[in-house]
N, C-alpha and C positions, 0 to 999 in steps of 0.2 A: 559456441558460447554465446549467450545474451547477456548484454549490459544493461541494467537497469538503472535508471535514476533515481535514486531514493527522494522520496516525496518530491517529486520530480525536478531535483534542484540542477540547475546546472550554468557556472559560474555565479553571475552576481542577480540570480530570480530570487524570489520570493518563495520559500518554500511551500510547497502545495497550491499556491494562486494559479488562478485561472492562467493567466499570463507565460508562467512557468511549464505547467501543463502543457500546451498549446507547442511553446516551442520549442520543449525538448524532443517532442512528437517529430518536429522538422528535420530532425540530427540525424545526419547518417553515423555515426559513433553513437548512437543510441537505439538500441531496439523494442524499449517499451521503456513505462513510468512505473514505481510504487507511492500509491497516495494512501490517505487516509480517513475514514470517512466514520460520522456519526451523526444522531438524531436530536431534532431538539424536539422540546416540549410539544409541537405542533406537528409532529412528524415530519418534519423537513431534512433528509439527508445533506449534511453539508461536507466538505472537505476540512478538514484541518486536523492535526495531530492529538493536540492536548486536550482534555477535558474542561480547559478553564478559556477563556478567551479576555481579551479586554477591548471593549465597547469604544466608540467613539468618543463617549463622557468620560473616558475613563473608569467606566465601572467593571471590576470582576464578574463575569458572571457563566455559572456551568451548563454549560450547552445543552446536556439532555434537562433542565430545567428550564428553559427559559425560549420563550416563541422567538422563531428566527427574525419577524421583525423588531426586537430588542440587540439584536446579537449581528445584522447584518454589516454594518459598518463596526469593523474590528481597526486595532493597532497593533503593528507586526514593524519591527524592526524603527520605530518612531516615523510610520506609512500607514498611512489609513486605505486600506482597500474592504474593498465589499467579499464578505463570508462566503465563497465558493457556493453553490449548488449541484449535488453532483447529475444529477438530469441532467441541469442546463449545459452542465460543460460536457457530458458525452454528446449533447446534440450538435456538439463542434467538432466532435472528432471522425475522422475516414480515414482510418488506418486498420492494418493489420497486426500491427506492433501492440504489444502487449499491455495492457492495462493492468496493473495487479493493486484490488484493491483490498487492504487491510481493514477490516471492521472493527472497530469499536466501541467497546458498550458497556456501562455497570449492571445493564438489566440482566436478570436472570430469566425473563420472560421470553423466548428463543422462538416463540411459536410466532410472536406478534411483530420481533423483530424482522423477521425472515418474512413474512406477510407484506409487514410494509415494504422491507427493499425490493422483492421483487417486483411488485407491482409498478417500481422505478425498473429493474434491469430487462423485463418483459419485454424492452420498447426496444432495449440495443442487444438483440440476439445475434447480430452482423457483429459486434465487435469483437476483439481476442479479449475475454474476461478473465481473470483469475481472480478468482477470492480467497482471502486465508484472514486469520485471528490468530492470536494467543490464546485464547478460548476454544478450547477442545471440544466442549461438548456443543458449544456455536456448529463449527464446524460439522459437527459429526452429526447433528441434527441437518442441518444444510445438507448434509450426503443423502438423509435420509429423504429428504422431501421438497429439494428443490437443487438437483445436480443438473443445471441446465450450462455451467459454465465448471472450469478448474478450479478444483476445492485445494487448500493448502494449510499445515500447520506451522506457525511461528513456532522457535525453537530458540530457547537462549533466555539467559538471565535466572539459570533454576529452574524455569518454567517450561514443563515438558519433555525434559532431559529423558524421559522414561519412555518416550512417545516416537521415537527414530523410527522403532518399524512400525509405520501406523498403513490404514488403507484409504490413503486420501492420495492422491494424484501428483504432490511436490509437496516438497519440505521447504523453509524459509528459515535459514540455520546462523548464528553467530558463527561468529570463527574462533570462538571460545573451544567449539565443541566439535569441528572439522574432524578430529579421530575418532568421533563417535558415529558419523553418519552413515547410513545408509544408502552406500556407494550404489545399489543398481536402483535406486529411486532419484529421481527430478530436485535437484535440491540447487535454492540460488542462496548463494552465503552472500550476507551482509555484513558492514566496515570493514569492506575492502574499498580504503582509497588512496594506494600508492602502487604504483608500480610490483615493487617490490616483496610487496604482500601477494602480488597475483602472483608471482613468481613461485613463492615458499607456497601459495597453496597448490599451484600446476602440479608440483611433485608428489602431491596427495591425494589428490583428485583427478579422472578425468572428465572431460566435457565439462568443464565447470561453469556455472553460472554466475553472473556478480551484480551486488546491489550498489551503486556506490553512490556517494557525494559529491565525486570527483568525474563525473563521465569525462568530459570534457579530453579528460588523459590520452583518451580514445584506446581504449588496454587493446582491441581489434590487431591493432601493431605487433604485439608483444606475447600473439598465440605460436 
């Protein structure tokens, strides 16, 4: 089983910060991170979840709009930290522990997206990479023309419900839909963060994978 940190949080980090990243990496009850990543207007791959950020000024403003240096000093939790880069923080990491990065993106322009990140991921072919989307055809475009690391499909919220047996390399599944999956494929289920939850999925699954919240719990204990 692999533990994953979802956006590599673990206890009282910052979600997705450089910071957080860095040492959940150090955990031995952690065997990789899932972060988040998108583009701004300048092509700059940055880390963070949402679509919208808020600026040091206090200004709203959407990430694939607006040049990183407008957007670099962000507010997160009433903290001012500087917007991730995701270059800069692979070039901190030396691990074989799992990196799983989730892309996202409004473009429908697949060709350009996928141009520009690799010519970011080119540089850390040493790292354990996984990539997934909620976006299939992201994805499945990626399989097509730059399977250089682990392609994967998010699952969950409606979205791709239909897509369980697909031919990508790991699923990244709700636990909404755990009686649906794809038991002889690679699948890591996400909000699992209590004990107890691992418990009711074990009986459903085996080898199970988990994305959680809560590493920390160290579930390792509890196989």
């Amino acid at each position: 089983m692999y533990v994953i940190a979802h956006r590599a949080k673990d206890k009282n980090k910052i979600e997705n910060s450089n910071e957080a990243i860095l040492s959940s990496l150090t955990k031995k009850y952690i065997d990789g991170i899932e972060i988040d990543i998108r583009i701004t207007k300048d092509n700059v791959w940055v880390i963070n979840h949402g679509p919208i950020v808020l600026n040091k000024n206090y200004d709203l403003k959407i990430v694939e709009k607006t040049n990183y240096k407008n957007i670099k000093k962000i507010i997160v939790d009433r903290t001012i930290i500087t917007l991730p880069i995701l270059e800069d923080v692979l070039k901190q990491i030396n691990t074989k522990k799992i990196i799983m990065i989730e892309i996202k993106t409004d473009t429908k322009n697949y060709k350009k997206i996928i141009k520009s990140l690799s010519n970011v991921l080119d540089k850390f072919l040493y790292l354990n990479l996984y990539l997934c989307s909620f976006n299939y055809e992201l994805i499945k475009e990626l399989k097509n023309s730059y399977h250089k690391f682990k392609l994967g499909l998010n699952i969950g919220y409606q979205i791709n419900v239909k897509s369980f047996y697909n031919h990508f390399d790991f699923n990244v599944v709700q636990t909404l839909y755990i009686n649906k999956i794809n038991k002889s494929a690679c699948n890591f289920i996400y909000n699992v963060n209590s004990i107890k939850k691992l418990e009711e999925l074990k009986k459903i699954v085996n080898n199970i994978n988990i994305i959680t919240d809560k590493p920390y719990l160290d579930y390792h204990n509890y196989l």
